[in-house]
Residue frames as qw, qx, qy, qz and C-alpha x, y, z in Angstrom:
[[0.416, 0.713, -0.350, 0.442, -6.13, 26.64, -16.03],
 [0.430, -0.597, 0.485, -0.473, -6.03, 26.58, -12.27],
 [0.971, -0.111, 0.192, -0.092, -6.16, 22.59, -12.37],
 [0.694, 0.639, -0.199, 0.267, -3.56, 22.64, -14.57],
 [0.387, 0.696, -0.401, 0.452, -1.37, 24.25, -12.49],
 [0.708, -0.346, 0.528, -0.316, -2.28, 22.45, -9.38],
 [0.987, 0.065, 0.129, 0.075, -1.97, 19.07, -11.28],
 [0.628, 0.614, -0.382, 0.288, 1.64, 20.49, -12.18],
 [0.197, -0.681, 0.495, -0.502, 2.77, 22.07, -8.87],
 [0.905, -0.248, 0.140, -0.317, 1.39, 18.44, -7.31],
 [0.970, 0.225, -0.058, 0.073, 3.55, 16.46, -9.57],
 [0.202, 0.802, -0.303, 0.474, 6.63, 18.43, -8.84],
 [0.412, -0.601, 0.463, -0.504, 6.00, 17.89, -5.37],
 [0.965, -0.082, 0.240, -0.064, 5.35, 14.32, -5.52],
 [0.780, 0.434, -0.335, 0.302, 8.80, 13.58, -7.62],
 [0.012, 0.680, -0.418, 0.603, 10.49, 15.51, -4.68],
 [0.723, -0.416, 0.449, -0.319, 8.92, 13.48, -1.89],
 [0.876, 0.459, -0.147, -0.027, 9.89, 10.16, -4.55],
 [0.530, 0.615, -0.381, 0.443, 13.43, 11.08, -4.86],
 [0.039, -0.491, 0.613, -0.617, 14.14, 11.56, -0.65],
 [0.880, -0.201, 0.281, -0.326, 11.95, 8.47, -0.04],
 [0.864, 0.425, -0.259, 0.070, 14.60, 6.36, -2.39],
 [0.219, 0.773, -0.445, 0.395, 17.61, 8.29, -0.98],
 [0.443, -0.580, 0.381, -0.567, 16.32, 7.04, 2.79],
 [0.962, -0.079, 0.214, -0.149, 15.96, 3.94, 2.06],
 [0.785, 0.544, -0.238, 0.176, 18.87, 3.50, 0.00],
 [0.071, 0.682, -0.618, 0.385, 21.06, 5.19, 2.35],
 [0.559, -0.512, 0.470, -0.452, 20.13, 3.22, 5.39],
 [0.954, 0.230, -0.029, -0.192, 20.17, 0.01, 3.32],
 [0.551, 0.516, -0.411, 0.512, 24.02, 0.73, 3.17],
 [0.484, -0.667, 0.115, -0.554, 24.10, 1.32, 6.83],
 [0.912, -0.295, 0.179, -0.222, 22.77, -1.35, 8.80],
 [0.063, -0.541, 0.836, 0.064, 24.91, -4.28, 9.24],
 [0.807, 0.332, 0.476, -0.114, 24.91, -7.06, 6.60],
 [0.152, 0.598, -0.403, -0.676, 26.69, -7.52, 3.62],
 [0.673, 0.546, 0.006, -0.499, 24.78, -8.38, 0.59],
 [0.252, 0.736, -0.607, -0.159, 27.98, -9.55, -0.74],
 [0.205, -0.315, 0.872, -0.314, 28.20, -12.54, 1.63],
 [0.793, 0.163, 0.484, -0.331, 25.05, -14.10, 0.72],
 [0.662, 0.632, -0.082, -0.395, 25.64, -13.96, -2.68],
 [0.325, 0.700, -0.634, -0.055, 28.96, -15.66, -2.68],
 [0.800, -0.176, -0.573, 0.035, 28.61, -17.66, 0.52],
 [0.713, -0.686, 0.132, -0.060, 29.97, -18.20, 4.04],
 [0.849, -0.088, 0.255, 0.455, 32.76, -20.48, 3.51],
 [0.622, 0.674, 0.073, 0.391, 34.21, -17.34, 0.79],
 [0.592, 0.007, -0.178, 0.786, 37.69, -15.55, 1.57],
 [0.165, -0.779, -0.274, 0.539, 37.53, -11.93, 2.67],
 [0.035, -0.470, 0.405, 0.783, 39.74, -10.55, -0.14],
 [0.050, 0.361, 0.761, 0.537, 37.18, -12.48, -2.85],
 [0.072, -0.767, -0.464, 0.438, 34.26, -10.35, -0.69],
 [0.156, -0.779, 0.032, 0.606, 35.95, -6.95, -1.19],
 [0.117, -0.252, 0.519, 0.808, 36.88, -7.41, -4.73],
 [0.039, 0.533, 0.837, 0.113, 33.38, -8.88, -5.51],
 [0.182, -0.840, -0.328, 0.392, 31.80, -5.86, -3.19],
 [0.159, -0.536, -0.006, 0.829, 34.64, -3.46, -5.04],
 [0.020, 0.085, -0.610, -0.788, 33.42, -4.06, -8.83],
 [0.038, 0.703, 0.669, 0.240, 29.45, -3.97, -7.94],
 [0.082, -0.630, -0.055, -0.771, 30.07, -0.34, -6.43],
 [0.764, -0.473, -0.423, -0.116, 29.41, -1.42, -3.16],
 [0.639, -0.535, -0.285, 0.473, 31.98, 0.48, -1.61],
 [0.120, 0.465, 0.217, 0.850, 31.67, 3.84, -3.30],
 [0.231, 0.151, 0.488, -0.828, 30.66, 6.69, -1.14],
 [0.313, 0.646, 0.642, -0.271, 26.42, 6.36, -0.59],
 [0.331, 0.766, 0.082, -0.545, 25.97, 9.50, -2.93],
 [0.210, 0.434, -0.677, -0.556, 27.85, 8.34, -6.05],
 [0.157, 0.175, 0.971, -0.041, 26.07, 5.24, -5.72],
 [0.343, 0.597, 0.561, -0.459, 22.84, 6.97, -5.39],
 [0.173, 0.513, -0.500, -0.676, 23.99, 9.22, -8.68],
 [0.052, 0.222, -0.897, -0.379, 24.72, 6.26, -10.44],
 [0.206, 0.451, 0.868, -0.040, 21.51, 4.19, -9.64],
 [0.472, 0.703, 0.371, -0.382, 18.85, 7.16, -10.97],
 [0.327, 0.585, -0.461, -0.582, 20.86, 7.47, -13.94],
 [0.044, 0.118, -0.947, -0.296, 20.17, 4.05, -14.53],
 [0.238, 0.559, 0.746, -0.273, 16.24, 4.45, -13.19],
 [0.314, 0.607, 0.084, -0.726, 15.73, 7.64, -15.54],
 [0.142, 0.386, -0.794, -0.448, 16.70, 5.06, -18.12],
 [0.738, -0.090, -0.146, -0.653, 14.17, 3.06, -16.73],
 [0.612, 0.242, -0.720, 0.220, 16.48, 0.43, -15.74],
 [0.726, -0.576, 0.074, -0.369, 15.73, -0.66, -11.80],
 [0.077, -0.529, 0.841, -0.080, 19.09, -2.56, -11.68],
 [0.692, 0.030, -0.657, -0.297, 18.92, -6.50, -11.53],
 [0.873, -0.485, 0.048, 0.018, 17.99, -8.91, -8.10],
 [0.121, -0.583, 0.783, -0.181, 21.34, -9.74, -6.17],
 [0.347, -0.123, 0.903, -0.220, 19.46, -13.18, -5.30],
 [0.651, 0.429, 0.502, -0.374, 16.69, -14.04, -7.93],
 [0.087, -0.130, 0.686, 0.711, 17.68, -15.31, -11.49],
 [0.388, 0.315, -0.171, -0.849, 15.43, -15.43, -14.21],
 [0.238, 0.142, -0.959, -0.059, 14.88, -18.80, -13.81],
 [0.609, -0.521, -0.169, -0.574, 13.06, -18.60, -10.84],
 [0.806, -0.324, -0.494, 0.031, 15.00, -20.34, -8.74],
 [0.344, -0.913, 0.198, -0.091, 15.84, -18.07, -5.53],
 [0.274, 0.777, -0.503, 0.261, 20.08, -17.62, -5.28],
 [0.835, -0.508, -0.169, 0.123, 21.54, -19.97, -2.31],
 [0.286, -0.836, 0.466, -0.035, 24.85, -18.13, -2.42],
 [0.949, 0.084, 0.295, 0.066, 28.07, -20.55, -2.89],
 [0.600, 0.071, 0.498, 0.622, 30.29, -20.91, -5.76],
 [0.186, 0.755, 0.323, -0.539, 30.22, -17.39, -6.87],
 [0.103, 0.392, -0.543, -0.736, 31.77, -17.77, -10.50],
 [0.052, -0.227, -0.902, -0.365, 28.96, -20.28, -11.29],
 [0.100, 0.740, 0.654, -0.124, 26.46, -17.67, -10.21],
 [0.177, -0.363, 0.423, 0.811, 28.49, -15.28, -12.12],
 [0.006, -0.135, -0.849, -0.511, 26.98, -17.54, -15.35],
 [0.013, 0.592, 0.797, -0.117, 23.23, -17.31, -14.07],
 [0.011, -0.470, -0.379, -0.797, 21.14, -14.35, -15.41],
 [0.079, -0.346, -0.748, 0.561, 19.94, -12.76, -12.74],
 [0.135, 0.654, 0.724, 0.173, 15.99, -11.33, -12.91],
 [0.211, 0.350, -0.003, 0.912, 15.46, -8.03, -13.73],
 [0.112, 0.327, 0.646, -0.681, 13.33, -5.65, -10.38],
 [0.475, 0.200, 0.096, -0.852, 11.17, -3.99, -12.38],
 [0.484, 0.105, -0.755, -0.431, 10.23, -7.39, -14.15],
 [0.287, -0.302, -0.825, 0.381, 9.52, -9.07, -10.45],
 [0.166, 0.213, 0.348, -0.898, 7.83, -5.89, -9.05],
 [0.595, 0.161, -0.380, -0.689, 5.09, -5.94, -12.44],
 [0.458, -0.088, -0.884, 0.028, 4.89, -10.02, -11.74],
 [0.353, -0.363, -0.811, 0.293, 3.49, -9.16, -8.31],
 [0.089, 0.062, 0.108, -0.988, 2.59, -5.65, -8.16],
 [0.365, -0.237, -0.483, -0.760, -1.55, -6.78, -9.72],
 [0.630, -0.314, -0.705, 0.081, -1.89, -9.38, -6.72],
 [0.266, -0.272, -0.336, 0.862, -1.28, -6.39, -4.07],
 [0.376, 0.053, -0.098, -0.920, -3.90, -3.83, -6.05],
 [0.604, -0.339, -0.606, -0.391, -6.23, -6.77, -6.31],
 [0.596, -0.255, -0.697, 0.305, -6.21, -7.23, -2.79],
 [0.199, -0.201, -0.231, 0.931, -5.98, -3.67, -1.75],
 [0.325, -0.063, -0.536, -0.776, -8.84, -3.12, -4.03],
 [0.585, -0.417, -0.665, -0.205, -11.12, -5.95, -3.14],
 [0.313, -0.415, -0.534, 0.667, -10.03, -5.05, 1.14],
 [0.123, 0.086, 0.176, -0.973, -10.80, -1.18, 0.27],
 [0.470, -0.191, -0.526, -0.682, -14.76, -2.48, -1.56],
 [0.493, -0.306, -0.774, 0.254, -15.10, -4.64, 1.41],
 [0.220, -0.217, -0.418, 0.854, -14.40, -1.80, 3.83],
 [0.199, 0.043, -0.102, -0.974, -17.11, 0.61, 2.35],
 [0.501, -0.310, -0.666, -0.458, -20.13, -1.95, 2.09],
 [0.523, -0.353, -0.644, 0.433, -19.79, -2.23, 5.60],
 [0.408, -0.236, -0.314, 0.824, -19.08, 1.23, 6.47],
 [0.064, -0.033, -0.139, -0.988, -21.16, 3.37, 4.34],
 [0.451, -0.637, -0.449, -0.435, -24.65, 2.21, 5.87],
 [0.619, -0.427, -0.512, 0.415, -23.08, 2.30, 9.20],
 [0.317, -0.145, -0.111, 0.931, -21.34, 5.64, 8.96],
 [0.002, -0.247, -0.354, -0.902, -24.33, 7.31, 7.33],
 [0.592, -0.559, -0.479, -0.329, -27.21, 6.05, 9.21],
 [0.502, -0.458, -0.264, 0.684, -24.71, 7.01, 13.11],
 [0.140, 0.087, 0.062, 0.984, -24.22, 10.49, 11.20],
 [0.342, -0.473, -0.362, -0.727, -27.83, 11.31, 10.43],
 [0.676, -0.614, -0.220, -0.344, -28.77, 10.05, 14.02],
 [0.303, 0.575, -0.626, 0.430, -25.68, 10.49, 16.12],
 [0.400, -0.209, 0.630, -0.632, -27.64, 9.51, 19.39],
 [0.855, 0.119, -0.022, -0.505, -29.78, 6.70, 17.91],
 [0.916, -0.194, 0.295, -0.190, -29.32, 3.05, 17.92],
 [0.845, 0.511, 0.055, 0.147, -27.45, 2.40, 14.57],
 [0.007, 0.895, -0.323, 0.306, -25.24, 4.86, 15.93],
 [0.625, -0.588, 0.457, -0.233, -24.33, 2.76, 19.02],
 [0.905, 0.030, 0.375, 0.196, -23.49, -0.38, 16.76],
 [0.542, 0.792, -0.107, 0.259, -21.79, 1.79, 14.34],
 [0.118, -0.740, 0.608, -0.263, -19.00, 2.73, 17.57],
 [0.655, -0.472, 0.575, -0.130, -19.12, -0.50, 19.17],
 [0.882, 0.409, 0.144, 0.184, -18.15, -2.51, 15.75],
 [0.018, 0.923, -0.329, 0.198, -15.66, 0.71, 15.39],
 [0.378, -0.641, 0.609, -0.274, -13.88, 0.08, 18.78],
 [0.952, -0.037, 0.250, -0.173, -14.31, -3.70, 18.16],
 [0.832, 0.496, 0.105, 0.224, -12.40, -4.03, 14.79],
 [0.353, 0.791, -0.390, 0.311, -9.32, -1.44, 15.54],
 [0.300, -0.592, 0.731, -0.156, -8.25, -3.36, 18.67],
 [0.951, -0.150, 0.227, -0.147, -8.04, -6.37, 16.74],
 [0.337, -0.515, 0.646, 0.452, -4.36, -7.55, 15.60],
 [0.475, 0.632, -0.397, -0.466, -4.05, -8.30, 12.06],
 [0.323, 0.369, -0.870, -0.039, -1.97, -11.21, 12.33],
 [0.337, 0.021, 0.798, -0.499, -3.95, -12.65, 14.99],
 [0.607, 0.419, 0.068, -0.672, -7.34, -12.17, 12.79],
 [0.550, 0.444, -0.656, -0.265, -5.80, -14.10, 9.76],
 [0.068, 0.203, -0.930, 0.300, -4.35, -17.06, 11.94],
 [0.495, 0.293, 0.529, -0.624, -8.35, -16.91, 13.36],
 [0.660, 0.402, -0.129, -0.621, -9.79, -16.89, 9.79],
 [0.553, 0.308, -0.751, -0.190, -7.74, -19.67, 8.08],
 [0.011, 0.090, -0.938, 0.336, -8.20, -21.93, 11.03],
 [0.385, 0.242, 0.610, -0.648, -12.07, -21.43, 10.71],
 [0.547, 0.533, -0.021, -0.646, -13.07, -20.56, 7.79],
 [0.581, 0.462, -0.624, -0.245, -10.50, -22.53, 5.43],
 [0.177, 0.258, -0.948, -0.058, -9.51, -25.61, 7.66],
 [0.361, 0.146, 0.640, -0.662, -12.68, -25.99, 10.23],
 [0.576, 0.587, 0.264, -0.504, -15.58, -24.95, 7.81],
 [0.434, 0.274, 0.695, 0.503, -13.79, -26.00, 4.31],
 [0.257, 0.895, 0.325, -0.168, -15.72, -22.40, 2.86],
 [0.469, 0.867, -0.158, -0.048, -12.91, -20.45, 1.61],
 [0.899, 0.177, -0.215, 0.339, -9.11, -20.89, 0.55],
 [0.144, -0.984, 0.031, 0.101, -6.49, -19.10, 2.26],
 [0.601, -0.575, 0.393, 0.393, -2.92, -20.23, 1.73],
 [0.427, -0.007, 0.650, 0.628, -1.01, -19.48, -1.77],
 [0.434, 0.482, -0.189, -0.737, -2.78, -17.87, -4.77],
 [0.256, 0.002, 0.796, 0.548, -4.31, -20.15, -7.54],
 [0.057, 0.518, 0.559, 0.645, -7.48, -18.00, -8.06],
 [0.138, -0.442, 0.230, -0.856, -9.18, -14.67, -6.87],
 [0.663, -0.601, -0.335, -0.294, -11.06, -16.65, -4.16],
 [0.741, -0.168, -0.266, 0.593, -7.49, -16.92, -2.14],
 [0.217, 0.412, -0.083, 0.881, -7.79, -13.27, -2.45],
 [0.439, -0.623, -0.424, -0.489, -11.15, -12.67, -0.15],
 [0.687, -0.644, -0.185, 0.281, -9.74, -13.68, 3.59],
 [0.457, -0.368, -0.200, 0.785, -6.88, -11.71, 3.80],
 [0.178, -0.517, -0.397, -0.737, -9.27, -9.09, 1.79],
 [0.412, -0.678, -0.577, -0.196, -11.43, -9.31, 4.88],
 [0.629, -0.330, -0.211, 0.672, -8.26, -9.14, 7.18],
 [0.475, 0.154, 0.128, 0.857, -7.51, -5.70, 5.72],
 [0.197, -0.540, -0.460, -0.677, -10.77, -4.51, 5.83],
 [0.601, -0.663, -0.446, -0.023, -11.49, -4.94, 9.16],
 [0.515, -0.284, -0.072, 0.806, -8.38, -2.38, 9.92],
 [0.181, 0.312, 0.466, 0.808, -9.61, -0.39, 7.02],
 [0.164, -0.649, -0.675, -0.310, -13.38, -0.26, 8.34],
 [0.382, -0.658, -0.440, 0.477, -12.97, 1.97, 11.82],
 [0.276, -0.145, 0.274, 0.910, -11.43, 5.03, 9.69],
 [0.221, -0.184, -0.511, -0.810, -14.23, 5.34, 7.11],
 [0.201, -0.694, -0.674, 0.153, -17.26, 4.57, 9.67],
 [0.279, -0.905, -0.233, 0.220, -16.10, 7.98, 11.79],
 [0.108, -0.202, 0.352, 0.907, -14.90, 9.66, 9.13],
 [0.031, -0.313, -0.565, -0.763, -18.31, 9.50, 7.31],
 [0.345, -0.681, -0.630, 0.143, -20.45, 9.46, 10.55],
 [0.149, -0.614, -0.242, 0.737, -18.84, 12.68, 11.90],
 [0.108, 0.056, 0.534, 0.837, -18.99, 14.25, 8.13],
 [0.227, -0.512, -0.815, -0.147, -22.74, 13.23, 8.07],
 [0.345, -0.686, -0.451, 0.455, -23.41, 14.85, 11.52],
 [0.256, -0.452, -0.130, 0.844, -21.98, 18.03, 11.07],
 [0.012, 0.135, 0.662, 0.737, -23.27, 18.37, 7.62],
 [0.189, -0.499, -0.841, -0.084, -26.59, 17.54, 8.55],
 [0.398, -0.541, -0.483, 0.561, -26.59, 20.49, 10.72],
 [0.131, -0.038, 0.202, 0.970, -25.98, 23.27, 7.88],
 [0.338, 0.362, 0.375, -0.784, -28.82, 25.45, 7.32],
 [0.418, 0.312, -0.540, -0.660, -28.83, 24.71, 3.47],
 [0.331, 0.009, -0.939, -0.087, -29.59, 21.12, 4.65],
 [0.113, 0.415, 0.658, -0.617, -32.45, 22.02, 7.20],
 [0.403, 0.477, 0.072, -0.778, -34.20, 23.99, 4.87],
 [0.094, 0.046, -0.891, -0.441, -34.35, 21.06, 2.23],
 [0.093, 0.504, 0.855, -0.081, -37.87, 19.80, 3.22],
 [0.235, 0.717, 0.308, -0.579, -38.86, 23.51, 2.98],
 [0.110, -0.442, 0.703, 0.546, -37.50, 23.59, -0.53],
 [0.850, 0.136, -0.005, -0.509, -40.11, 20.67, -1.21],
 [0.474, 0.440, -0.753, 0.120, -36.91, 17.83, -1.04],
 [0.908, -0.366, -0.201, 0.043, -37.64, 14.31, 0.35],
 [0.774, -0.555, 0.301, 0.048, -35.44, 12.81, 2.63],
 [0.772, -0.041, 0.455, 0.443, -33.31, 10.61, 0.66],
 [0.426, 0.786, 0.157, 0.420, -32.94, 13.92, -2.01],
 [0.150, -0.975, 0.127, -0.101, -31.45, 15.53, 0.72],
 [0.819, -0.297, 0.410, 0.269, -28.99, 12.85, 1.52],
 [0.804, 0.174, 0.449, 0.348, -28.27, 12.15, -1.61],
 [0.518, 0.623, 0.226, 0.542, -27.91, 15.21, -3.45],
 [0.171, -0.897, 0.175, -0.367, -26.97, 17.84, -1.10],
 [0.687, -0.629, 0.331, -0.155, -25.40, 15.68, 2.33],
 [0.901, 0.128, 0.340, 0.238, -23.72, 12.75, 0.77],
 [0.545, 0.772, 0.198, 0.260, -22.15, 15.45, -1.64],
 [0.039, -0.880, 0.297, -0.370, -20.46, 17.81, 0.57],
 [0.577, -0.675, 0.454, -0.077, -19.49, 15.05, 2.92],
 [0.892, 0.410, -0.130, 0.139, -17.66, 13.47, -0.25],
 [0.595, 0.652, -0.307, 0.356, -14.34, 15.31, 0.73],
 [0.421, -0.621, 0.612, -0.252, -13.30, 14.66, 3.80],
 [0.861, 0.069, 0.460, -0.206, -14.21, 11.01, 2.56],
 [0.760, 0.643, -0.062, 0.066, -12.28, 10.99, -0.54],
 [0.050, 0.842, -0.436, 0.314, -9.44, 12.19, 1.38],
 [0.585, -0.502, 0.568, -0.289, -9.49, 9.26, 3.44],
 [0.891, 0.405, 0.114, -0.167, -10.22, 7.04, 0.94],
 [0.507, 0.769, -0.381, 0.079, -6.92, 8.06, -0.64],
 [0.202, -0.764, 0.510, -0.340, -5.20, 7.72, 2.42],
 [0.920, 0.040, 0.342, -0.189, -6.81, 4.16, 3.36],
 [0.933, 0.339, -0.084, 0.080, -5.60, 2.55, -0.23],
 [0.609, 0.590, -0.507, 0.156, -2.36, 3.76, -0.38],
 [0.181, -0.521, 0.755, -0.354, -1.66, 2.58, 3.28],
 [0.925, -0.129, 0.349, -0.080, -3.47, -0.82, 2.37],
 [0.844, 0.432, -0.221, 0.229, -0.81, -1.20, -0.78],
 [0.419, 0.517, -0.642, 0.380, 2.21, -0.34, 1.80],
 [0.441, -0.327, 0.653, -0.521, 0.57, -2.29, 4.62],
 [0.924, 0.074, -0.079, -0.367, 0.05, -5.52, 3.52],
 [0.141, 0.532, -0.831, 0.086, 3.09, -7.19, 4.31],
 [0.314, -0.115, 0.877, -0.346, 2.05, -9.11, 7.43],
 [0.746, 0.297, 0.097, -0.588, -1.05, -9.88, 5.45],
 [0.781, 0.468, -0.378, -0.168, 0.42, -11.44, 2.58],
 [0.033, 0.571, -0.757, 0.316, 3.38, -13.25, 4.86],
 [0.615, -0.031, 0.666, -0.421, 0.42, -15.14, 6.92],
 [0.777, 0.420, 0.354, -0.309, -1.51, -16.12, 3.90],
 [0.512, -0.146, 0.680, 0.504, 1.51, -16.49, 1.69],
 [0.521, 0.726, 0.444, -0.069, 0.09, -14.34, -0.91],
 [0.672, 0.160, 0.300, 0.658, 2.21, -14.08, -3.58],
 [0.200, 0.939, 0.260, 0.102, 2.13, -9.97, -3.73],
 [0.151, 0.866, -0.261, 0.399, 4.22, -6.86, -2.96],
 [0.604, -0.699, 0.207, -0.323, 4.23, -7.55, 0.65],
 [0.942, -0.087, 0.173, 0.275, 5.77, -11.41, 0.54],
 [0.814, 0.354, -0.044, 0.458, 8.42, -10.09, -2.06],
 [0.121, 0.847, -0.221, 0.468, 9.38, -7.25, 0.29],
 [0.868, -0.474, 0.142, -0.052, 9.52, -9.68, 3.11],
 [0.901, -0.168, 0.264, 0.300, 12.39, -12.10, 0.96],
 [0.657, 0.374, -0.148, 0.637, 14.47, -9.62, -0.17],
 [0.366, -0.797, 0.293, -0.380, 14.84, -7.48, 3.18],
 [0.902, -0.344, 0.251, -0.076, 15.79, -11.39, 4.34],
 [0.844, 0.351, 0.288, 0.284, 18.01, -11.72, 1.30],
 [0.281, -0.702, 0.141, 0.639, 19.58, -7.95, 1.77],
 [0.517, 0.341, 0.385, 0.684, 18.99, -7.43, -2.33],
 [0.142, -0.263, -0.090, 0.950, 19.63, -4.27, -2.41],
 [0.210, -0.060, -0.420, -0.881, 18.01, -3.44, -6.19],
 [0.336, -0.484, -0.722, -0.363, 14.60, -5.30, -5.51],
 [0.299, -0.625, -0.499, 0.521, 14.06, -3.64, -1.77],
 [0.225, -0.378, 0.040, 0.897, 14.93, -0.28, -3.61],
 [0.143, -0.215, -0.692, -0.674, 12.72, -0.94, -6.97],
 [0.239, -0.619, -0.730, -0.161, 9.70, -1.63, -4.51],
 [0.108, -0.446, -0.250, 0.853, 10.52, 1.67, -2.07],
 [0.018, 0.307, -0.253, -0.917, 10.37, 3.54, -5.21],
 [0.270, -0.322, -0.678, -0.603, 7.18, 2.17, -6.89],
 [0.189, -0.677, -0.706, 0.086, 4.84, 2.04, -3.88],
 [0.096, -0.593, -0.199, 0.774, 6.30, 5.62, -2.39],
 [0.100, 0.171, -0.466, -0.862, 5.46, 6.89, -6.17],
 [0.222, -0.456, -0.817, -0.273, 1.99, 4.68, -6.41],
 [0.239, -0.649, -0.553, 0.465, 0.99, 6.53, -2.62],
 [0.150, -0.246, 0.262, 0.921, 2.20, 9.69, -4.44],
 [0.012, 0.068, 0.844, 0.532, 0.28, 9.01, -7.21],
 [0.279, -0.635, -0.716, -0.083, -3.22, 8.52, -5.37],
 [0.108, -0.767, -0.345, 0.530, -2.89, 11.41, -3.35],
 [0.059, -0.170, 0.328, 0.927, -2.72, 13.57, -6.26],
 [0.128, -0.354, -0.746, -0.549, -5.39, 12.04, -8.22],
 [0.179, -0.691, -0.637, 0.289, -7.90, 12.59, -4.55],
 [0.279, -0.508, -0.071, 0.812, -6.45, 16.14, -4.20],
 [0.178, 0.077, -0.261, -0.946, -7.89, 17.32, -8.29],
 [0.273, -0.485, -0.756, -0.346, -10.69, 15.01, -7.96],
 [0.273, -0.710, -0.434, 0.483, -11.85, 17.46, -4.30],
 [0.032, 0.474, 0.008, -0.880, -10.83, 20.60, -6.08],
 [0.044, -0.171, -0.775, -0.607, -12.67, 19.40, -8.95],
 [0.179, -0.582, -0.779, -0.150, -15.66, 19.43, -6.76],
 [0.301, -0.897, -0.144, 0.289, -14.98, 22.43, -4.25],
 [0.572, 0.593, -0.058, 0.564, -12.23, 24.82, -6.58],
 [0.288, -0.861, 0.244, -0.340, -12.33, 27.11, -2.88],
 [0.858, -0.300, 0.285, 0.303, -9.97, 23.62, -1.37],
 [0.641, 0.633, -0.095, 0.423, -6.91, 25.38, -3.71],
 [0.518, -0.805, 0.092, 0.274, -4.12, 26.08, -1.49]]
């Protein structure tokens, strides 16, 4: 019953954070300076075609009636259509705007699903990476905080967070894919194109979850219930495993959560270098492209995916410890 009403009170909260992540982004999207309007028609188009164009998409309605108008059209399920991407596939150039009047234009939530698996595969494969690495390092530095394993466990640490992302990639594909001929990196035509900037991601990913499980480890290690295990008649690796490893699940799960959903809204520059056809790229060309509905469709799925995961961490920890209920 108590899960219950934590898994409501969560969801509640998470539509709330949803709804004023959309708002922010929407609003500010109207803001800035740029008008959508212009690409779509052209350069070379009159001012008074602009403004009548700009007055019958809504595009000069106060920000809040807009905003109105668009969730009544998302509770409908309806994510509005691209400003610059028909359903063709062939990206908008802007121009003659009654002959791109005629052109179906693609629908966001149809692009977002198109590229939304290539971003969780990648976030996915970077977060599996990150833990093979980390979870003999972090566990063997925890149990012996002063001991050798320890010392490579920080200096890999300190190694991997002051490298740049973009820099890393640029490094990999120039070794790995043109130098050495070992893996692909540019475009997508199977999951091996997925593995280098996987690695990229991981190596951002790893420093978090080392010393997060190393200090877990340590302190754990230190409770009496865990000292008294050998008296008890419990090997080693029984204590780890069924007593240490256990309790120092939730601070670890918690990160864990944290980790994915900032690799699925940090993967831009990733995907940009390596041209990987995911979220990231398609949030890249329509920020360049000022479409309003597809920059807004992806706000509102990832900020509702990050949502999403930190719920699920939050009943899977009270699931294990019901005294974490706040």
């Amino acid at each position: 019953m108590h899960l219950a009403g934590q898994f409501v009170r969560r969801i509640l909260q998470g539509v709330v954070v949803v709804l004023i992540t959309t708002f922010l982004i929407f609003s500010i999207l109207r803001i800035v300076p740029g008008d959508p309007v212009r690409l779509i028609v052209g350069g070379m188009a009159p001012d008074n075609l602009v403004e009548e164009i700009a007055q019958k998409m809504g595009l000069r309605d106060p920000i809040p009636v807009q905003f109105g108008r668009y969730l009544s059209q998302v509770v409908q399920g309806d994510l509005g259509n691209s400003y610059q991407r028909p359903k063709n596939g062939m990206m908008g150039q802007g121009g003659d705007f009654n002959a791109n009047m005629d052109v179906e234009m693609a629908e966001v939530s149809d692009l977002i699903l198109e590229r939304l698996p290539y971003t969780l595969q990648l976030a996915g494969l970077a977060l599996l990476i990150s833990l093979i690495i980390s979870f003999p390092l972090g566990i063997s530095a925890g149990l012996k905080p002063k001991g050798f394993i320890s010392k490579i466990a920080f200096f890999i640490s300190s190694v991997f967070v002051s490298i740049p992302n973009f820099w890393l990639g640029i490094v990999l594909a120039l070794f790995i894919t043109i130098k050495l001929g070992l893996l692909p990196s540019i475009g997508y035509q199977n999951f091996a194109y997925t593995i280098l900037p996987a690695i990229v991601l991981a190596v951002e990913t790893c420093p978090f979850i080392i010393r997060t499980i190393s200090v877990s480890f340590a302190e754990i290690s230190q409770e009496y219930f865990i000292k008294s295990g050998k008296v008890r008649g419990l090997t080693r690796n029984g204590v780890i495993y069924r007593h240490t490893l256990r309790n120092a699940s939730i601070p670890l799960l918690n990160l864990l959560g944290i980790q994915l959903s900032t690799l699925l809204g940090g993967v831009i520059v990733v995907e940009y270098i390596f041209d990987y056809p995911g979220l990231g790229q398609l949030t890249i060309y329509a920020v360049l492209q000022r479409d309003f509905p597809l920059i807004q469709g992806i706000a509102m799925v990832t900020s509702a995916l990050y949502v999403g995961l930190n719920i699920a961490v939050d009943l899977i920890t009270y699931s294990i410890d019901p005294r974490l209920e706040s």
